[in-house]
C-alpha positions in Angstrom: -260.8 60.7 101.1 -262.1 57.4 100.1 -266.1 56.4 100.0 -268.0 53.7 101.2 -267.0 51.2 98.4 -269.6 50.8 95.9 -270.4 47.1 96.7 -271.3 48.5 100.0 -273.8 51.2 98.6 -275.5 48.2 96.5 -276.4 46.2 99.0 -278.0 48.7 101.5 -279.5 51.7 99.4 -281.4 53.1 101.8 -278.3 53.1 104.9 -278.0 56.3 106.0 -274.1 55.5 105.6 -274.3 55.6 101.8 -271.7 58.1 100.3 -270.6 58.2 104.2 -266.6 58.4 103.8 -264.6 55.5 105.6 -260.9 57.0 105.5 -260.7 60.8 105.6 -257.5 63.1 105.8 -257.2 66.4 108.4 -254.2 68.7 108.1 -252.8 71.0 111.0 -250.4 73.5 110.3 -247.8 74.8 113.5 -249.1 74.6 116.5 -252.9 73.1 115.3 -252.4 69.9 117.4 -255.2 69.6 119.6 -257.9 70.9 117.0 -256.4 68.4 114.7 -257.0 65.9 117.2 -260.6 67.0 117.9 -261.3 67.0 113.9 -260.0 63.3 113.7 -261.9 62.5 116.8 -265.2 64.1 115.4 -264.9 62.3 112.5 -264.7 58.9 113.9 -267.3 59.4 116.6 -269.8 61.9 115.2 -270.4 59.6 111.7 -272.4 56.8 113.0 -269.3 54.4 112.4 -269.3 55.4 108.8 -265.3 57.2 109.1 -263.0 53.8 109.8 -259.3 56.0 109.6 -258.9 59.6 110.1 -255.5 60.7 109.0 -254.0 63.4 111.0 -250.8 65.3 109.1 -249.6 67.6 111.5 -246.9 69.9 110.1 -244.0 72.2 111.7 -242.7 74.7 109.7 -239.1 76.5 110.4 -240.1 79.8 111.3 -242.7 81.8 110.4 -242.2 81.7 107.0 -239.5 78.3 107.3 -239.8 74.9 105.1 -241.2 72.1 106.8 -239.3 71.7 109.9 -241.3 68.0 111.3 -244.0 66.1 109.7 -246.0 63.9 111.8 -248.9 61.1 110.8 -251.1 59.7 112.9 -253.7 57.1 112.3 -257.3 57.6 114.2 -259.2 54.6 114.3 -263.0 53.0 115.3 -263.5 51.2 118.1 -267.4 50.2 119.6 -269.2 49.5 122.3 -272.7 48.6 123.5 -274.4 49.6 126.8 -277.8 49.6 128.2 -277.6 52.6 129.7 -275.7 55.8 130.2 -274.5 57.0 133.4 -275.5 60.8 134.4 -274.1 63.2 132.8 -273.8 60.9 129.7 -275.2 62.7 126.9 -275.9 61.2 123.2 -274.3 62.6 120.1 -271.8 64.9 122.0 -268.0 64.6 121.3 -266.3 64.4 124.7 -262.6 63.9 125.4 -260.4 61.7 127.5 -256.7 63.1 128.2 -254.1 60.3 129.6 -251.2 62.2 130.5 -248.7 61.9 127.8 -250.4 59.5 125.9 -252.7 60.6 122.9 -256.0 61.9 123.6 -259.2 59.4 123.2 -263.0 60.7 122.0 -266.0 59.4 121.9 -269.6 59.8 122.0 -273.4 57.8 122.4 -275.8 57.0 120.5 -279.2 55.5 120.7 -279.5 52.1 119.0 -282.7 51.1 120.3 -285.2 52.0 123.0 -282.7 50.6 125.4 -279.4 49.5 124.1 -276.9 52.5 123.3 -274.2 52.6 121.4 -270.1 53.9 122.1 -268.2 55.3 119.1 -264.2 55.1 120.3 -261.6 57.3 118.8 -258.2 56.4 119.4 -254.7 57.3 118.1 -253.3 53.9 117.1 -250.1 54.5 115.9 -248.3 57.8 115.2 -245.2 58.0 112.4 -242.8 60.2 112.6 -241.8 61.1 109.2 -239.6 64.0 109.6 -237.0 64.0 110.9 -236.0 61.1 109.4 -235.6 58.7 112.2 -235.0 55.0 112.1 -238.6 54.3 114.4 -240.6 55.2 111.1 -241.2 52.5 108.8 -240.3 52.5 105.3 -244.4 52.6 104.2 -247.4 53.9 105.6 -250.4 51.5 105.1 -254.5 51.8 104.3 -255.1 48.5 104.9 -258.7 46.7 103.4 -260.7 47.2 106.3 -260.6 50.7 106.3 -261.6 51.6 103.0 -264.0 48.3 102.8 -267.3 48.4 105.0 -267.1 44.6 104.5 -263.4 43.3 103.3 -263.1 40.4 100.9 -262.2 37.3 102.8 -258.8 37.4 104.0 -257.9 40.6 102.9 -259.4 42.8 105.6 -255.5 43.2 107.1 -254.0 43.4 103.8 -252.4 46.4 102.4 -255.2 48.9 100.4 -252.8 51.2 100.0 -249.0 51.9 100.5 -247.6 55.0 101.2 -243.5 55.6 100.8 -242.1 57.1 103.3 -238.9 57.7 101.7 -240.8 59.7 98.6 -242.5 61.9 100.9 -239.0 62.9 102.6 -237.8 63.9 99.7 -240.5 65.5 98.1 -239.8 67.6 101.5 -236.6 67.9 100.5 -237.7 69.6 96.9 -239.6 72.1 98.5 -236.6 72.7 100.6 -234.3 73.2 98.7 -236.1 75.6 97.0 -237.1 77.9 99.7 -233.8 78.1 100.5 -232.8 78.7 96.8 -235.1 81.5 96.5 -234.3 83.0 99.9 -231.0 83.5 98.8 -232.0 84.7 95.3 -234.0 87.5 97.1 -230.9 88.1 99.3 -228.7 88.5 96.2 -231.2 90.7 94.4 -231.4 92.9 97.5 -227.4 93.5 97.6 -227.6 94.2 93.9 -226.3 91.3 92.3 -227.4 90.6 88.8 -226.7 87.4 88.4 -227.7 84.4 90.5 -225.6 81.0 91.0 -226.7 78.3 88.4 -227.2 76.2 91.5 -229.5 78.5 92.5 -231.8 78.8 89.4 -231.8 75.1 88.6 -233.2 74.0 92.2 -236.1 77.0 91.2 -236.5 75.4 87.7 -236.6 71.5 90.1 -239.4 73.2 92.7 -241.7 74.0 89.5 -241.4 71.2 87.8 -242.8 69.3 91.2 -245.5 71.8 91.7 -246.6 70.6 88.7 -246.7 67.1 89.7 -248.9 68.4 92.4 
């Protein structure tokens, strides 16, 4: 995850968002989607507008014990607004969610600013990627832009690019990982039917998976 940049910490010592993340990362694995969302939604609403982006991965595997089967991205981002009063019912610092049909879920939550001015944190799902499959709707990079890592962007950058993720790489580090589960599932298979030696095909995508563990 990234922090509050340090410029940030600086100039306001004493803020209570001070080591406060702005972009954080949650992971669901099969059939995890809904938590997932209420993690990223937590984040966003529950931090006193100190988490900008929550990344949610959400990965499908092939089985119980498959390679990754779909691989989808979703950005959560910050949205405010201010009230002078809550409505019955209305309760601060509680995470409540909004369902709209099809669409992505939305959280949010209150919070007292002063005596009599309140405050709405907004969590919504602004774009999703689709990463795998590979489709033609993804785009070729994922982008942290500026203004969610920075509380307060240099001038004209807040839109800019922060960060680039390559969509391509990830596929095929997929692909690695792939290729060698299968590669060892049909290693086990031959070892299991008594065959003592194993296609060189077979060993070198083994020999290709360690090597890119260790890049991990």
């Amino acid at each position: 995850m990234f922090s509050i940049h340090r410029s940030f910490i600086q100039a306001h010592p004493s803020s209570k968002l001070a080591g406060v993340p702005t972009v954080v990362w949650e992971v669901a694995h099969s059939g995890a989607e809904k938590k997932l969302a209420e993690d990223c939604g937590r984040w966003i609403t529950l931090s006193d507008g100190g988490v900008q982006l929550a990344n949610g991965i959400d990965i499908k595997y092939t089985g119980k014990d498959g390679p990754v089967e779909e691989l989808t991205w979703t950005f959560w981002e910050l949205d405010i607004e201010i009230l002078d009063s809550l409505e019955d019912g209305q309760v601060p610092s509680v995470l409540v969610r909004k369902d709209h049909g099809n669409d992505p879920s939305q959280f949010h939550s209150f919070r007292h600013l002063t005596d009599e001015v309140y405050i709405k944190y907004i969590a919504h799902a602004t774009h999703v990627f689709k990463i795998l499959p590979p489709n033609s709707q993804c785009p070729k990079t994922i982008e942290i832009l500026h203004h969610h890592v920075f509380r307060n962007p240099p001038d004209g950058k807040a839109n800019l690019p922060y960060y680039s993720y390559n969509v391509k790489a990830i596929q095929d580090d997929v692909a690695v990982l792939r290729r060698a589960h299968n590669s060892l599932t049909k290693k086990r298979q031959l070892e299991k039917e008594g065959a003592t030696e194993s296609a060189s095909d077979i060993e070198g995508a083994i020999q290709h998976a360690s090597k890119f563990k260790k890049k991990l």
